[in-house]
N, C-alpha and C positions, 0 to 999 in steps of 0.2 A: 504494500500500500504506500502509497507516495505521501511525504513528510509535506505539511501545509506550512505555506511563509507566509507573513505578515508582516506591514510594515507598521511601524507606530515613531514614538518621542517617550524619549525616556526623562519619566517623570522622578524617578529618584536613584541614587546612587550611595548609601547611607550603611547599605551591608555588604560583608566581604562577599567579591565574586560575584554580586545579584546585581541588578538593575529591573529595575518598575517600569514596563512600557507600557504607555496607553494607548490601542489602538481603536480608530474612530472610522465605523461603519457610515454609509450612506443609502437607505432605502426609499422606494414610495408608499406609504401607508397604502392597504391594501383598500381602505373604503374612501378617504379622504385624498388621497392621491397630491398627499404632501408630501417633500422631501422632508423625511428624518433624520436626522444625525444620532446616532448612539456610542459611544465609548467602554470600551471595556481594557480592563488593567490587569497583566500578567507578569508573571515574575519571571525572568530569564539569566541563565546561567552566564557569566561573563566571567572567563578564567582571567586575562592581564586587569581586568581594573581600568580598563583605558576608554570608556564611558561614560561620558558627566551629562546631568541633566540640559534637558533641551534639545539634544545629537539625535537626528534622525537614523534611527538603526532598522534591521531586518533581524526578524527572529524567526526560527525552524524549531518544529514539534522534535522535543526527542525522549529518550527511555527517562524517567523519573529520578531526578538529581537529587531532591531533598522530596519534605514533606509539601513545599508548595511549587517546587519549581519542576516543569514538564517541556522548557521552550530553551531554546541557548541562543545568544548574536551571534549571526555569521557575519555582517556587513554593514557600515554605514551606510 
């Protein structure tokens, strides 16, 4: 099964090796045929530490690093 990339902003950098991206979805509501914006916040493995909030990253799904992290940066 192919690993899902995402791109977000990383919103915090606070713990060793983590970074907080938030990645922010864009739909039409299905009845009102508004655009939505939705955001959701993952936590992603980052082994150098070379990550500071704000930095546009890519993140890929991978095997379970801790108890909350499932995602690691490949890419600014």
């Amino acid at each position: 099964m192919p690993k899902r990339i995402l791109q977000g902003t990383v919103t915090s950098d606070q713990n060793a090796q983590t970074v907080t991206v938030s990645v922010e979805r864009r739909f039409k509501h299905p009845l009102l045929q508004k655009t939505v914006r939705k955001s959701k916040k993952y936590r992603a493995h980052d082994e150098a530490d070379q990550f500071k909030v704000g930095d546009k990253v890519r993140i890929q799904e991978c095997a379970p690093k801790s108890k909350t992290k499932r995602w690691e940066v490949i890419a600014t």
